[in-house]
N, C-alpha and C positions, 0 to 999 in steps of 0.2 A: 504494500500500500504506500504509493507515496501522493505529497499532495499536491501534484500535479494531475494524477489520475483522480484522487476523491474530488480536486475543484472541478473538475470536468463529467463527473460524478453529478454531482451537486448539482451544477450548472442546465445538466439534463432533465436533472429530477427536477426541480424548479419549473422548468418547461415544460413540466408534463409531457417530455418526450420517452419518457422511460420509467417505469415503477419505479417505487423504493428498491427492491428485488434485484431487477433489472442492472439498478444502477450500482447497487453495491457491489455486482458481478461485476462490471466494468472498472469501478474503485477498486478490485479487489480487498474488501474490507466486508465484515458481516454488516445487517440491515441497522443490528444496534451502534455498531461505529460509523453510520455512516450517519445515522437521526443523533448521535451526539456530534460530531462534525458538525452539521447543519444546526445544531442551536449554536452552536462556537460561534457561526458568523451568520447569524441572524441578524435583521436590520435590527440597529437602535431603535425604532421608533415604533417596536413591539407590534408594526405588522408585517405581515408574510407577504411576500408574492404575489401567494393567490389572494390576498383582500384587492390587490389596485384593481 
């Protein structure tokens, strides 16, 4: 797992281009390291993505 794969990971997942699942295949990282990743660099302003 490095984090140039889980940003790109992430970046998908966000997108709704790819599951959780999906995406932590790709991160290589399980589904739980990749949903603590994703709170690590969560917007400050306490909403997600999917709120805009």
């Amino acid at each position: 797992m490095t984090s140039k794969s889980v940003s790109t990971a992430l970046t998908l997942y966000r997108a709704r281009t790819l599951t959780l699942e999906q995406a932590a295949t790709v991160g290589g990282c399980s589904t739980a390291q990749l949903e603590e990743s994703a709170r690590a660099f969560a917007p400050a302003s306490g909403q997600s993505p999917a709120d805009d």
